[in-house]
Structure formats: C-alpha cells, structure tokens
Backbone as XML, in Angstrom:
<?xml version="1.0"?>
<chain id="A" units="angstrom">
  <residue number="1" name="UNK">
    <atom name="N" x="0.823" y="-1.183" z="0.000"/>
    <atom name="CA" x="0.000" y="0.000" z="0.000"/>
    <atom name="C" x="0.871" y="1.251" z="0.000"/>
  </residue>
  <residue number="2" name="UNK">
    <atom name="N" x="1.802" y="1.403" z="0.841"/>
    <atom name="CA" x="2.958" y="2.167" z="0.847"/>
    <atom name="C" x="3.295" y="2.738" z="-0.288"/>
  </residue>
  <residue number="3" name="UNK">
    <atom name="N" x="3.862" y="1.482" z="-1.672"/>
    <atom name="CA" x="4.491" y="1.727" z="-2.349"/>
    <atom name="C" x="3.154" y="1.833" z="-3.665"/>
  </residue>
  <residue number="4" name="UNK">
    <atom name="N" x="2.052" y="1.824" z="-3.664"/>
    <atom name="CA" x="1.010" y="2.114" z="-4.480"/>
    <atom name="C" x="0.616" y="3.585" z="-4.250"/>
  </residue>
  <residue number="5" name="UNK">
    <atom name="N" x="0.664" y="3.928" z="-3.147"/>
    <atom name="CA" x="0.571" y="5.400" z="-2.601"/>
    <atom name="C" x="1.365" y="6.370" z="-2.974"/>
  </residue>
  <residue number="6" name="UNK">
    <atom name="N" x="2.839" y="5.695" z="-3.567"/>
    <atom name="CA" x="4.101" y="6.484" z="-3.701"/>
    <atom name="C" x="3.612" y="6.808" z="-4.772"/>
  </residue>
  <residue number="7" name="UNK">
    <atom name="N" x="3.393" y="5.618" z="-5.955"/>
    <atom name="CA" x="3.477" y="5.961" z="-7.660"/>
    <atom name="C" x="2.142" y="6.954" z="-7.410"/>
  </residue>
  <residue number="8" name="UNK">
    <atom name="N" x="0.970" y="6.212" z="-6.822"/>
    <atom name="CA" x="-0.227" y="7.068" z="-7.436"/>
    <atom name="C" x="-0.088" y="8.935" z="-6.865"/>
  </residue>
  <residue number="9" name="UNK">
    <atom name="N" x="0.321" y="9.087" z="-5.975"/>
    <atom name="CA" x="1.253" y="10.909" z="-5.828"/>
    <atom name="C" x="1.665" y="11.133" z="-6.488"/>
  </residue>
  <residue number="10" name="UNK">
    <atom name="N" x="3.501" y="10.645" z="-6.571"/>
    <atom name="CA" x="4.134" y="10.869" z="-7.619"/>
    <atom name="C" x="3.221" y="11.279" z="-9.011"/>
  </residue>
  <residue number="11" name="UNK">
    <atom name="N" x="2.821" y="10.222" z="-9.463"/>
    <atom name="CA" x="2.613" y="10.716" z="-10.719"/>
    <atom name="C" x="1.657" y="11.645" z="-11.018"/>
  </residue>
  <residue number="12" name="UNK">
    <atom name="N" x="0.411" y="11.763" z="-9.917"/>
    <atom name="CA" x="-0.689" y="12.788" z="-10.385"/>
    <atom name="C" x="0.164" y="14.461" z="-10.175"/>
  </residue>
  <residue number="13" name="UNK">
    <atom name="N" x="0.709" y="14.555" z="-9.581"/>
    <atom name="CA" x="1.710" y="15.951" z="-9.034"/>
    <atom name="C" x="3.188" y="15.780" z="-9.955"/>
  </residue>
  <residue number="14" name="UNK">
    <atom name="N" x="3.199" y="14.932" z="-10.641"/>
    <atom name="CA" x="4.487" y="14.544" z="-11.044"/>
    <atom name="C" x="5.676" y="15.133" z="-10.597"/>
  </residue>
  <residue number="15" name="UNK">
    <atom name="N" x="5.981" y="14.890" z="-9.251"/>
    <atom name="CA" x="7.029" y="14.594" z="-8.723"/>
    <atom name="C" x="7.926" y="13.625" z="-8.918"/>
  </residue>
  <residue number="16" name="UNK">
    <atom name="N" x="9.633" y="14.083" z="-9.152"/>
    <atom name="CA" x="10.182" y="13.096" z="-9.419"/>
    <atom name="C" x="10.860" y="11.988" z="-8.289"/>
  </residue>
  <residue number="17" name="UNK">
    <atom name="N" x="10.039" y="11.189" z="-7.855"/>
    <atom name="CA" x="10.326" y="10.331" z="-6.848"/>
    <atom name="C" x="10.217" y="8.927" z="-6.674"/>
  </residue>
  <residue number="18" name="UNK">
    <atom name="N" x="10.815" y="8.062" z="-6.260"/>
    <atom name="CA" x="11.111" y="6.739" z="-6.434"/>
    <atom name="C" x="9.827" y="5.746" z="-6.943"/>
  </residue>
  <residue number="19" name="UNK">
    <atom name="N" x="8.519" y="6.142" z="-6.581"/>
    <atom name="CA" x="7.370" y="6.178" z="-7.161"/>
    <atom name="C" x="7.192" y="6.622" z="-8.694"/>
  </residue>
  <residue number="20" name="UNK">
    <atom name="N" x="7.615" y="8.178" z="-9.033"/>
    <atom name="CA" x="7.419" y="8.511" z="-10.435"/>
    <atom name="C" x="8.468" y="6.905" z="-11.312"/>
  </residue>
  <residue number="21" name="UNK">
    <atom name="N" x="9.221" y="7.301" z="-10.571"/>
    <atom name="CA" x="10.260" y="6.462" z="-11.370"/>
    <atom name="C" x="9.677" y="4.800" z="-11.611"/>
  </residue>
  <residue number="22" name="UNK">
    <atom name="N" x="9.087" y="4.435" z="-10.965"/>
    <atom name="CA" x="8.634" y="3.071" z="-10.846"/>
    <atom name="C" x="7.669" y="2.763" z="-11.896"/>
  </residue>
  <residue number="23" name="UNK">
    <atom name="N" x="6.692" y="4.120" z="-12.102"/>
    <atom name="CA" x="5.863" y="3.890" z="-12.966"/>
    <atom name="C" x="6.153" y="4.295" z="-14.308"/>
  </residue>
  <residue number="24" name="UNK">
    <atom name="N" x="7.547" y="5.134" z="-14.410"/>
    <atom name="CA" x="8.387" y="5.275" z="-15.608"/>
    <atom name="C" x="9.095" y="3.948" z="-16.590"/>
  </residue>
  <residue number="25" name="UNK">
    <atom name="N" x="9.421" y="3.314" z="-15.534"/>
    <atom name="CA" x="9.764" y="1.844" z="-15.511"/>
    <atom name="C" x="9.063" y="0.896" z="-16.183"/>
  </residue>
  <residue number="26" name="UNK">
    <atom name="N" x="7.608" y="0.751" z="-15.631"/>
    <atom name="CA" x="6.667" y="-0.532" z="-15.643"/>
    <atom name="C" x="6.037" y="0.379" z="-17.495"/>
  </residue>
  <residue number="27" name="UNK">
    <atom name="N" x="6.280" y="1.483" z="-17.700"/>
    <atom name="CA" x="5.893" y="1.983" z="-18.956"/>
    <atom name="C" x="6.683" y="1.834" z="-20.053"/>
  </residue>
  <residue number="28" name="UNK">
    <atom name="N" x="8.022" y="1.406" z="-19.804"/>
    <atom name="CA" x="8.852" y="1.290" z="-20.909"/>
    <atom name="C" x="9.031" y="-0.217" z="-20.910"/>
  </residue>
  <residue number="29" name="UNK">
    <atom name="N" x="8.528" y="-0.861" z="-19.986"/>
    <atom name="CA" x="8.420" y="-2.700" z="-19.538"/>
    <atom name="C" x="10.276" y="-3.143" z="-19.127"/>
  </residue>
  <residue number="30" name="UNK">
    <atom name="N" x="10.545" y="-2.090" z="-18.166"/>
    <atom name="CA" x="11.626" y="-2.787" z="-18.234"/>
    <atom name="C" x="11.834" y="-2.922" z="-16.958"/>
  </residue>
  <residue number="31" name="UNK">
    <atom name="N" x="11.089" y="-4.523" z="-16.452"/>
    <atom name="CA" x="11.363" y="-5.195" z="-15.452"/>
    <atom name="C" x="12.546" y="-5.136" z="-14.713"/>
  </residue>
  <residue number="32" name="UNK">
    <atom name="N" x="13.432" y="-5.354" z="-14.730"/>
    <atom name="CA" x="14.743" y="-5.333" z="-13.851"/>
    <atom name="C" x="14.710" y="-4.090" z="-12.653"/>
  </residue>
  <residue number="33" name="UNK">
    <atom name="N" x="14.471" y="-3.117" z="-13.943"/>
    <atom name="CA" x="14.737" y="-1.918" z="-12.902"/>
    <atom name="C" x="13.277" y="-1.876" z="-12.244"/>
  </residue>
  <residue number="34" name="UNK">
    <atom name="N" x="11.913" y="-2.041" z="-12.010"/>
    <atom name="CA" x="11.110" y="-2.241" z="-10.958"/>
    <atom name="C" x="11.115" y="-3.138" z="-10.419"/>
  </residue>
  <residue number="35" name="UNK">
    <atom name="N" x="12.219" y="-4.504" z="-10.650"/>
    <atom name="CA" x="12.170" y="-5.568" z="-9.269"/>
    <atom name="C" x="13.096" y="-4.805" z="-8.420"/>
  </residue>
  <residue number="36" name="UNK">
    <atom name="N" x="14.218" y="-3.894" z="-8.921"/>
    <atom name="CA" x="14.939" y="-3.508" z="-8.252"/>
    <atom name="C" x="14.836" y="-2.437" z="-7.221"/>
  </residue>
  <residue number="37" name="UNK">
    <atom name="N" x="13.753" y="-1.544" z="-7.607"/>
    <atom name="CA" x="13.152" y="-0.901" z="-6.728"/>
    <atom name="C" x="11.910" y="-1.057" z="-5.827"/>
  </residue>
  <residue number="38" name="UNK">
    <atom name="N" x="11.101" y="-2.565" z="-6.475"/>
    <atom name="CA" x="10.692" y="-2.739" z="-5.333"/>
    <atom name="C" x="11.460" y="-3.779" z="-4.091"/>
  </residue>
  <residue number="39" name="UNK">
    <atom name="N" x="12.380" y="-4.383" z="-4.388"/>
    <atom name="CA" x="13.410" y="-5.031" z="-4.315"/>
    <atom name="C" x="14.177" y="-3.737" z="-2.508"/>
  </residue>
  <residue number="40" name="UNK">
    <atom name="N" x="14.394" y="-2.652" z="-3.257"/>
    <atom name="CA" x="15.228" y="-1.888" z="-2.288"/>
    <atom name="C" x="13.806" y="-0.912" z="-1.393"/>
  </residue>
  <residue number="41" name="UNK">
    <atom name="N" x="12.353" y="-0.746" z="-1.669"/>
    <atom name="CA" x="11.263" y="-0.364" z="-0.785"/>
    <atom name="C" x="11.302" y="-1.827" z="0.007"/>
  </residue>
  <residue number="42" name="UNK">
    <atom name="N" x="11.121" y="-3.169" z="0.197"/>
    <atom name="CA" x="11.180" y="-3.698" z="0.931"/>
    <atom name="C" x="12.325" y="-4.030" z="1.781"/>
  </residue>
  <residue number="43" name="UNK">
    <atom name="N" x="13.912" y="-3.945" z="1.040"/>
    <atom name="CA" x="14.749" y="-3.730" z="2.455"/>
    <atom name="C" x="14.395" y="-2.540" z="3.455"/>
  </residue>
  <residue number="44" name="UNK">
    <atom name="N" x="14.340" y="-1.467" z="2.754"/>
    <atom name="CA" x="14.081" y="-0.238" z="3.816"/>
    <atom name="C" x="13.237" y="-0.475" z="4.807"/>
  </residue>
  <residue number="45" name="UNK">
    <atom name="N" x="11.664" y="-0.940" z="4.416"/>
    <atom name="CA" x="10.691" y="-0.920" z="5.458"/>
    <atom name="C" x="10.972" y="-2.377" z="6.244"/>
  </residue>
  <residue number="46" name="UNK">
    <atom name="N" x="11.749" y="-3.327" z="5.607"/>
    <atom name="CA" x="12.161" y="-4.229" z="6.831"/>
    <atom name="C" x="13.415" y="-3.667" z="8.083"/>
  </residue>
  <residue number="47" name="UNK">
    <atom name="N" x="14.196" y="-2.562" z="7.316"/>
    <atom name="CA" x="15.277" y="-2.338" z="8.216"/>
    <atom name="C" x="14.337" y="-1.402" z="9.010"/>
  </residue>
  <residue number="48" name="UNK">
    <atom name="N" x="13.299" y="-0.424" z="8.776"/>
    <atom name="CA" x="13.155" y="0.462" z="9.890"/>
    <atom name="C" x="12.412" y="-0.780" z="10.798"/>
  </residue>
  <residue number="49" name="UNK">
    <atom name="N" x="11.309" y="-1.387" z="10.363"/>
    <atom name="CA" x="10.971" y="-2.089" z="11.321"/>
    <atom name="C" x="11.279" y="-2.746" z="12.634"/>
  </residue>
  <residue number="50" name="UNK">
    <atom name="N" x="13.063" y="-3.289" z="11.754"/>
    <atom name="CA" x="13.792" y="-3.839" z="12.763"/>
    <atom name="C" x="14.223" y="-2.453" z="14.051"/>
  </residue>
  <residue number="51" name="UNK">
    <atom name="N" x="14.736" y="-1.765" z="13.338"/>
    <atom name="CA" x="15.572" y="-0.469" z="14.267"/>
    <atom name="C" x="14.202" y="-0.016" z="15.179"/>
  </residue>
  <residue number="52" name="UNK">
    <atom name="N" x="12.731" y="-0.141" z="14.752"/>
    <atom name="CA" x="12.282" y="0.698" z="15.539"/>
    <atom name="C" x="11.758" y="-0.808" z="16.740"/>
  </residue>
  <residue number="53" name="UNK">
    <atom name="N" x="11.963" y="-1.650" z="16.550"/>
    <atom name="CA" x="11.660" y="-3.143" z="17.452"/>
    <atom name="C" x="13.024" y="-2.926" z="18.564"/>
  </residue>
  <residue number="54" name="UNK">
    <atom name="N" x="14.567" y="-2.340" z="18.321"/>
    <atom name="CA" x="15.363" y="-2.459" z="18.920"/>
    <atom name="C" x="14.882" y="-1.146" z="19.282"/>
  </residue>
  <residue number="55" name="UNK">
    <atom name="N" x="14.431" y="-0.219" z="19.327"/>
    <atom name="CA" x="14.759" y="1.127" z="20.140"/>
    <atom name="C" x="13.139" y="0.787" z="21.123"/>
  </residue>
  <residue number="56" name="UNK">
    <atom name="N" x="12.463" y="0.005" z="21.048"/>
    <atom name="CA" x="11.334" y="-0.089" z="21.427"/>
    <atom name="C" x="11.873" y="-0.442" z="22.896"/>
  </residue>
  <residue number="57" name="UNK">
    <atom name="N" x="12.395" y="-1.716" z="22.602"/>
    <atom name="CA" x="13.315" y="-3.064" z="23.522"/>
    <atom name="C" x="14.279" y="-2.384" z="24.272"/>
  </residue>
  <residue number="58" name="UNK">
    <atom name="N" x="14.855" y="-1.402" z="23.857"/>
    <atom name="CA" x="15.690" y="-0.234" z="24.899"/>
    <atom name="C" x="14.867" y="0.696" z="25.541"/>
  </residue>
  <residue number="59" name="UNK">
    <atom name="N" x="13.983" y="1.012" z="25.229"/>
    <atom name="CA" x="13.429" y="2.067" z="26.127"/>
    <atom name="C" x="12.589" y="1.761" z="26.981"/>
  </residue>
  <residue number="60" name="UNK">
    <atom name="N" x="11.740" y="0.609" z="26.649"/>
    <atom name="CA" x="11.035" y="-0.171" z="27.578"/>
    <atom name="C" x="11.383" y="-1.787" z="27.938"/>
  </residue>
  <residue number="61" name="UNK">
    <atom name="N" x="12.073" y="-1.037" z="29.512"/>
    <atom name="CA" x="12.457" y="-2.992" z="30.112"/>
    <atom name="C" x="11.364" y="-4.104" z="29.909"/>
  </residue>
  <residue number="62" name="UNK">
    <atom name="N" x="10.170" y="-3.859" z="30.248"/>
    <atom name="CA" x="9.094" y="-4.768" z="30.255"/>
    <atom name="C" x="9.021" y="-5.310" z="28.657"/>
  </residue>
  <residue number="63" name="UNK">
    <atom name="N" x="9.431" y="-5.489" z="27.679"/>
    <atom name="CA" x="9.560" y="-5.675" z="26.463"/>
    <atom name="C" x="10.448" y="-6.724" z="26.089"/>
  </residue>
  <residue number="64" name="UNK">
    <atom name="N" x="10.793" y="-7.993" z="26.082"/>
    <atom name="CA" x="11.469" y="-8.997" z="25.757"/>
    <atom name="C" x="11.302" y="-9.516" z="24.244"/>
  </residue>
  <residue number="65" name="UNK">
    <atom name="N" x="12.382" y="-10.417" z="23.904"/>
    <atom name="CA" x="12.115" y="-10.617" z="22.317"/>
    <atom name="C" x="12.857" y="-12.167" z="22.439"/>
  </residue>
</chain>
C-alpha cells in the first residue's frame, strides 16, 4: 500500500520520486529496474521495522524478544 501510494502521488503531481520512477519503468516494460526498486522499498521498510523493534526493547524494560 505504501508503495502504491508512492506511484499514485508521484505521478498525479508529477514529482520526481522513487514512485514517479517506478511507474516510468513498468511503462517502458523494463522489469529489472522495478524488481529492483521494489526489491530496495522492501529492504528499507524491513530495516526500519527492525531499528524501531530495537529502540522499542531499549526504552522499555518490560519488552522482551
């Protein structure tokens, strides 16, 4: 949803942003470069996830993992 939210902004405001670009991509059909960016939107939202699970686990003792 995240990354459906990005293109559909991006492109109605056409802003140039990892979104515009995605749907620049899927228009010229050249796969590689949108596995690759959705490829690098799912490391990101797995790394914040993680960082915000460890700052959670530090700030509150009652919190085990």
């Amino acid at each position: 949803m995240l990354l459906a939210g990005a293109v559909l902004t991006e492109t109605t405001f056409e802003w140039k942003g990892i979104g515009y670009m995605l749907a620049e991509y899927l228009k010229a059909r050249d796969f590689l470069a949108v596995q690759g960016i959705v490829t690098l939107i799912a490391l990101v939202v797995c790394l914040a996830s993680f960082l915000i699970d460890v700052i959670v686990a530090l700030v509150d003792p009652r919190v085990r993992f």
